[in-house]
N, C-alpha and C positions, 0 to 999 in steps of 0.2 A: 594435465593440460599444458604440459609446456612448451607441445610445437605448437601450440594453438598462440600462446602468449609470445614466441620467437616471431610466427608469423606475422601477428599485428604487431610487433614492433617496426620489423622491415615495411609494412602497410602503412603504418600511421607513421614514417620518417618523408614517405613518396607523398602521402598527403599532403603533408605540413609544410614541404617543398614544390608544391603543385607549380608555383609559375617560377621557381627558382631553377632553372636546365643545371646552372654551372656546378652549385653543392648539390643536386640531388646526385648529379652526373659523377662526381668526384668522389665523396662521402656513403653511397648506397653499396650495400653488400647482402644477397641472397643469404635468408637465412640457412643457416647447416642444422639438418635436425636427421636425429638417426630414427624415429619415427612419425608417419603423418598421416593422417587422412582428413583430407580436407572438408569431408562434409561430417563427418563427426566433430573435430577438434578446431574447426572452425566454424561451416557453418550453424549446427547448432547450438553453439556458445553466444553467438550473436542472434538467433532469433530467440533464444530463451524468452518468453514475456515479452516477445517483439512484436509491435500492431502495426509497425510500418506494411505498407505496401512491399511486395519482393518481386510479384508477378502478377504480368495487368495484360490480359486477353482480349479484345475488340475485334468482333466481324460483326457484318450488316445483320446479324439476327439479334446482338446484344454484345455483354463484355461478363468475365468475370475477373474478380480481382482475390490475392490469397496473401496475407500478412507473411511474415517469416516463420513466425510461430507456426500456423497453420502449414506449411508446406514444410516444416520439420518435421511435425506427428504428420501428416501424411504421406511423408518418404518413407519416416518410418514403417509405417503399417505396410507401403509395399515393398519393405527393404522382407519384410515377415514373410509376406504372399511367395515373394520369389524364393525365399528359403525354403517353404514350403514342396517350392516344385522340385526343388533338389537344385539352385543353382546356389554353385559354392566361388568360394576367391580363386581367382585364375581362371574360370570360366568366362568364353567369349561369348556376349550377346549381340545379335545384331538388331538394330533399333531403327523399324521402318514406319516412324511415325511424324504428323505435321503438329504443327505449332499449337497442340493443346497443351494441358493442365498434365495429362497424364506424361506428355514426353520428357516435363523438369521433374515429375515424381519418379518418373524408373533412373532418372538419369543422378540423384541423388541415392536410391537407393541402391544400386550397383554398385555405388562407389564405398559405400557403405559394407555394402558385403564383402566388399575385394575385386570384384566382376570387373570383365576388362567389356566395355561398351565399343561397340564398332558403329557408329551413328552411318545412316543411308538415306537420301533421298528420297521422298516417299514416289517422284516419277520416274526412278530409274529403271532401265531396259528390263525385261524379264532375264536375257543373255546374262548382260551385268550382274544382276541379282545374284545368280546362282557362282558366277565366276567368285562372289565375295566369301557366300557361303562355303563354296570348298574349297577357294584356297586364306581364307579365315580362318579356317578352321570351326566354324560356328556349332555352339550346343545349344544356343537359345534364340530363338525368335520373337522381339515384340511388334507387333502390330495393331493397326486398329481395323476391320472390318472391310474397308476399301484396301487396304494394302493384306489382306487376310483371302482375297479373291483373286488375286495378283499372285498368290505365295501357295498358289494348289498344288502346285507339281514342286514345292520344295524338296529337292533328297536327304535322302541319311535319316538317323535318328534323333531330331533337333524335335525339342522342346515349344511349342505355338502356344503362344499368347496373344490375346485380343483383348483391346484395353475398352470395347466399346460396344461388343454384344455377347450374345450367347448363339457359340455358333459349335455342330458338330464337330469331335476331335480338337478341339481348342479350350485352353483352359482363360476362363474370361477373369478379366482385374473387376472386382466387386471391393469396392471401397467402404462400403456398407457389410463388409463380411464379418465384422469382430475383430479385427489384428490389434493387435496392441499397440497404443500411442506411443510406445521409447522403446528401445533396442538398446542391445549389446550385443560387437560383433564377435566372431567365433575366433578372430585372431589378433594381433597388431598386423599393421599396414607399414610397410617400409617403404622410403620415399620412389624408392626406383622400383616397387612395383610398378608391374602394366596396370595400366587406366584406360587409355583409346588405344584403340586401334581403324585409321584412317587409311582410305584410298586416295590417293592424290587425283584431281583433277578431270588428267590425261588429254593437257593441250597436243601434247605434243608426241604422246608414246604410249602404252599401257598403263594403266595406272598402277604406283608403284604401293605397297602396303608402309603405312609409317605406323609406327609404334611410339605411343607418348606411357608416363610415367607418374604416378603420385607425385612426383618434384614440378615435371616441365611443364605440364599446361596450369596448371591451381595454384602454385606458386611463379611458374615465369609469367604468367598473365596480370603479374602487379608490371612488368612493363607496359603492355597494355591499359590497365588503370590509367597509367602518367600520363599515355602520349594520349589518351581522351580526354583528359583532364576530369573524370566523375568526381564526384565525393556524395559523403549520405545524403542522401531524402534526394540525388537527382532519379528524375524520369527520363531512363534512357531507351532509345530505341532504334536497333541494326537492323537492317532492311536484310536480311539473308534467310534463306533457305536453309531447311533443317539438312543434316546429314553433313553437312559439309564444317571443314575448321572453323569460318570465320563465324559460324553459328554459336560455335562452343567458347568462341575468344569474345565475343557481345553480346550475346544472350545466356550467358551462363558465367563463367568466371571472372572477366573485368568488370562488369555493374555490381556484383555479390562481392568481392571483396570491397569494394568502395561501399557496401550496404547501400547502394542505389537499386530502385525497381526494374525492373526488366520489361519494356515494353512492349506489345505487338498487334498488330490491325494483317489480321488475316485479310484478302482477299481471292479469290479464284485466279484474276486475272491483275496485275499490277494496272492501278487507275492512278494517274498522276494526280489529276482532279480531287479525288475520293483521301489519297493519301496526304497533300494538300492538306486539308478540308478536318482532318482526323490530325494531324499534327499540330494544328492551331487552335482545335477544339479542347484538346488533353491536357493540354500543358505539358508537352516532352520539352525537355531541355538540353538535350542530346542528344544527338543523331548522329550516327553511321549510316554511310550508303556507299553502294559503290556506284566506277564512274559510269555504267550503263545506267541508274536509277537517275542519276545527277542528271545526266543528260536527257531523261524525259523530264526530270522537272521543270528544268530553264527553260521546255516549252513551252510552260505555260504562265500566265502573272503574277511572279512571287511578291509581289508589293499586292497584293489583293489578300495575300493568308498572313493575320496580324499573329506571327508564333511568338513563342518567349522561347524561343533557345537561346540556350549561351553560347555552345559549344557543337560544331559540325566538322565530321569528320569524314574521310575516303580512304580505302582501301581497296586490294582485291587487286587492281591494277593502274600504273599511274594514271593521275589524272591532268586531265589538261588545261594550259592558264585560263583559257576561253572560259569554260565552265567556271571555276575561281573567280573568275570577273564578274560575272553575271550574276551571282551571288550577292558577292560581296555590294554590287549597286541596289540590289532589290533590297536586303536584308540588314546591311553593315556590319556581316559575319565573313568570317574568309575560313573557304575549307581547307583542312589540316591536311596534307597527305601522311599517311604512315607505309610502311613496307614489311612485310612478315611472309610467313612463309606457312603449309598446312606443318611442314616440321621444325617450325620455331611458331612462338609468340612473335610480339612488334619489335623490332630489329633496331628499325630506323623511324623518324617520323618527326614531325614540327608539332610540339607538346605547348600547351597554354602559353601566353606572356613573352611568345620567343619572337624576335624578326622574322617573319619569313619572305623567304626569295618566293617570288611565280616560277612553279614548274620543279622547284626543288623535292628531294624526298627528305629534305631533314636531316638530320645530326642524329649519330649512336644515342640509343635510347638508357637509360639509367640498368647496369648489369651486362651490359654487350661491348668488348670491344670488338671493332670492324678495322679492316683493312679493302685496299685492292691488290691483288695480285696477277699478275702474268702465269703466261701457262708454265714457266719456269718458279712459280712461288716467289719472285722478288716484288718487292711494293713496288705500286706503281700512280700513278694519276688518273689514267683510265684501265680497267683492269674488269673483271670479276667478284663478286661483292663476296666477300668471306669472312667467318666467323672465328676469334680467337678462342681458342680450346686451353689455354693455361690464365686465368681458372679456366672451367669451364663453367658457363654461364645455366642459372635451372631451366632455360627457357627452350633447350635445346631436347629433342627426338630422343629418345633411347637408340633407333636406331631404322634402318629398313627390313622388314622379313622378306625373306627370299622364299621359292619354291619347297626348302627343305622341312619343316619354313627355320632355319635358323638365323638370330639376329645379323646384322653385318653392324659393321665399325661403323660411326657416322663419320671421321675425317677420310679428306679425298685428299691428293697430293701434300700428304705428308699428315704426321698425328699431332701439330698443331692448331692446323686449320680444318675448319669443312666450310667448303665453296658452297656454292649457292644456285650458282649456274647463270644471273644473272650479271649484266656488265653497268657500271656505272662509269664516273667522273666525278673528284672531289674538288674543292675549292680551296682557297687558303681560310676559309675561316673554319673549315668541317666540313659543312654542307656537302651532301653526296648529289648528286646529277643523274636518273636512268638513260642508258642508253640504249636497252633492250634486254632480252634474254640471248643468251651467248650464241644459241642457234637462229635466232632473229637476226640478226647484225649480220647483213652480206656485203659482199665486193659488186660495184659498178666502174666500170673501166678498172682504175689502182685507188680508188677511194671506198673506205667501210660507209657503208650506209646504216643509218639508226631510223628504222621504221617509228619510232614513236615520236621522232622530230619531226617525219614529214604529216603523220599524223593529226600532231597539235595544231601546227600549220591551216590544213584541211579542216578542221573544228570551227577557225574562224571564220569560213564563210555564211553567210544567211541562209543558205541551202542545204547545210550537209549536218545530218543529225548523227553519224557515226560514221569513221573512217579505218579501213584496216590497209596496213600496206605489205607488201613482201614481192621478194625478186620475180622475176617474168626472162625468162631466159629471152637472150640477146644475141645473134652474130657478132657483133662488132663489139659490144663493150659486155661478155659477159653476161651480166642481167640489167635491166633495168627496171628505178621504181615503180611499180604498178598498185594502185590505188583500189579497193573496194569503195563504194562511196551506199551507203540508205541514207536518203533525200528526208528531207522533212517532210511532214503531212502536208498532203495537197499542192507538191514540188514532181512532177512530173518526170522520167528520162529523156532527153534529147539532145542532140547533137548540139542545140545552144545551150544546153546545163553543162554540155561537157569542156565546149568551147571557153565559158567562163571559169570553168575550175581549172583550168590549165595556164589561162591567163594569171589567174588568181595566185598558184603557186610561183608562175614563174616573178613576180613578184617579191616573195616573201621568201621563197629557198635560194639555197646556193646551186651553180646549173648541175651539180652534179648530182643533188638531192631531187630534182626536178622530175617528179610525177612525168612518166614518157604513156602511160597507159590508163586507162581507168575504167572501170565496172559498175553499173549500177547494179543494186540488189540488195538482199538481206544477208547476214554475216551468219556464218556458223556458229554455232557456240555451246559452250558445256552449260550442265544442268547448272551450273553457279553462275551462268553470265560472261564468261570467261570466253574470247572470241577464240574459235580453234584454228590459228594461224597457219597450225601442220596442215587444214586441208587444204587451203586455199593454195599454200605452197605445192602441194601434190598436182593440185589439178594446173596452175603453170608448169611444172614442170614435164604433165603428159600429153601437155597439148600438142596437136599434132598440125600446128600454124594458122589453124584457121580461129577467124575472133570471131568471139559467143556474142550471143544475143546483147543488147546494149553496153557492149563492150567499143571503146575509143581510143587512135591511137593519135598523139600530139600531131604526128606530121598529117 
């Protein structure tokens, strides 16, 4: 058990330094272990005879709740079930399941056996589905019943499991079958084995295959730990959707190594109200959201839900001061921003006890140095957000699979660094600034434009309950900025909504940042919440002159 006890060393230092930035930041070192698997050598060391809470379930029919202990021996049993079926280490499962009991049981026992987990969405496209499946490489399927009716025309010879009936040609997870409480697996586990295998996104392109490690997500996710500030016995709870990273970086590996419970209130449809109402009832103490959740909440009266949190966080995409402020008055909490990536843990982020600037993304997180660089690799002030590779930090991809599917290298211009693709601006005290994603950031006349500036902006009026911006091609100057705008409820489109939000920027931006177009409607967006900026770009660009339906031009 010695990676187990390296481990919580590096654990229990990021602890003990929760609101100290400057010595965790200095002093913190990834442990080196030439063997690991984290749900043997750590988590079951820690739930041994453990009655804490680990995982706490809530939708409108009831709740269940499962100690550590309890969700050891029943990993265990289905770490059994699945050897049974023939899945061995290095087999890829794909895991198209929601927020039950059984998706943290496979997802421990996989890890357990060696299995590489490829977590999915339980509403993604039938298209998508199969596009993962074969270029995944997939030998196993978990599902439950609703996604098992969905998965009828799966190809090839892939392995079906239903965690939740007895359905023909399916082998069903019966937890009641006899397996046995404790295991032993058939191999050791090396730190750079595969463990996930993620789809990125696909704001902006197909999505790409990442490959994560026994090292980089279960060890680089004590970054993650810091910049939420958990520790034991808190009740945390990430507002995210299964299948995706940020599922696996707050619902699964940063609240577990802090041996904090893992929170969740199913809903069908996200109620702000209801979510409200369930966070101040439970006692959560920390919370994750992101800024699409945030911004339905400050709809409604957060001085009416009396919560005990300590600690609130955002991710996913930055967020804007507006929201921060409106928080901070109802609650006298101020949300953290952090920044990560599906092929890194938390990068960057403002971690407990720190100053924070409005709007900032925070200071290198404890294990990462950061730079900016220009498209020629020299540092710069505003630049591209990149990651130093000597050392190389645990928290970092194994790598991208390609069509062959062999791994690729993760550095990009040059084998020091790997870019990020997004662009910030730092400060003199550290503090990094987003300014977009590198493909986001256009030319208007000779000036770069940062859609998330003109965005923030846009956030502050009484009207506008979400904002996306991107170029609008121009005669004269190029592009100009053009604004998507969803109204708040019961905030109608009209020509005097648009007249005041034009007033309203010219106001607050610089003229060159100055909204010249603007659109009422609802925003595209990925199954994660994630606005798809590439379309709204496409359809400016094929426009063919004529303006759309509640579409406004300045002049």
């Amino acid at each position: 058990m010695t990676a187990g006890r390296e481990f919580l060393k590096a654990r229990d230092f990021l602890l003990a330094h929760r609101e100290d930035y400057h010595t965790a930041y200095a002093e913190f070192r990834w442990p080196v272990l030439d063997d690991f698997n984290w749900a043997l050598d750590y988590f079951d060391v820690i739930a041994r005879d453990n009655p804490r809470t680990a995982l706490w379930i809530v939708d409108e029919a009831g709740e269940e709740r499962l100690s550590f202990e309890q969700l050891s021996r029943r990993s265990n049993q289905a770490a059994h079930f699945l050897r049974n079926l023939g899945v061995r280490a290095g087999d890829r499962i794909l895991v198209l399941l929601p927020n039950t009991v059984a998706l943290w049981e496979f997802t421990l026992a996989a890890m357990k056996l060696g299995a590489v987990l490829s977590p999915t969405a339980p509403l993604l496209a039938p298209a998508d589905l199969h596009d993962r499946l074969v270029r995944g490489d997939i030998r196993h399927l978990i599902t439950d019943a609703a996604g098992a009716a969905r998965c009828a025309d799966v190809p090839g010879n892939v392995t079906r499991i239903v965690s939740d009936a007895v359905l023909p040609g399916w082998h069903c997870w019966d937890r009641d079958g006899g397996f046995p409480e404790d295991f032993s697996p058939d191999r050791i586990t090396r730190p750079d084995d595969p463990l996930l295998l993620y789809f990125t996104s696909g704001t902006t392109a197909k999505p790409k295959m990442v490959l994560h490690s026994h090292r980089s997500y279960p060890i680089g996710h004590l970054s993650t730990m810091y910049w939420i500030g958990l520790k034991p016995g808190d009740v945390h709870w990430n507002i995210s959707s299964p299948g995706w990273a940020k599922h696996a970086w707050s619902c699964v590996f940063a609240p577990w190594n802090a041996e904090a419970a893992v929170f969740v209130f199913n809903q069908p449809r996200f109620d702000a109200e209801k979510a409200l109402g369930v966070l101040a009832s439970h006692g959560v103490t920390t919370l994750c959201a992101p800024p699409t959740v945030w911004r339905m909440l400050i709809l409604k009266d957060l001085k009416a839900y009396p919560v005990r949190l300590r600690e609130v966080v955002s991710a996913g995409e930055p967020l804007n001061p507006e929201v921060i402020d409106r928080v901070r008055r109802a609650w006298g909490l101020t949300i953290r921003d952090g920044y990560g990536q599906t092929e890194t843990t938390a990068l960057i982020g403002n971690p407990p006890g720190q100053p924070n600037k409005a709007g900032s993304m925070g200071r290198p997180l404890p294990g990462y140095q950061m730079s900016l660089l220009d498209a020629d690799g020299n540092r710069v002030e505003e630049g591209e957000v990149a990651i130093h590779l000597v050392p190389r930090p645990a928290g970092l991809m194994s790598g991208y699979i390609d069509e062959a599917p062999a791994v690729t290298h993760v550095s990009q211009g040059g084998a020091d660094w790997y870019r990020t693709s997004d662009v910030a601006g730092q400060d003199e005290e550290g503090y990094f600034w987003y300014v977009g994603r590198a493909d986001d950031v256009f030319k208007s006349s000779d000036y770069r434009v940062s859609p998330f500036e003109i965005e923030s902006a846009l956030l502050e009026h009484d009207s506008v309950a979400e904002a996306a911006v991107v170029p609008s091609p121009d005669a004269l100057r190029l592009n100009v900025p053009k604004a998507f705008i969803v109204l708040k409820p019961g905030i109608e489109p009209s020509r005097e909504a648009a007249r005041a939000l034009f007033a309203f920027a010219r106001q607050r931006l610089s003229p060159f940042q100055r909204i010249r177009r603007l659109e009422f409607g609802e925003l595209p967006k990925t199954l994660s919440g994630k606005i798809r900026r590439v379309e709204l770009r496409a359809r400016e660009e094929n426009r063919a002159g004529e303006r759309f339906e509640n579409e406004f031009w300045e002049e």
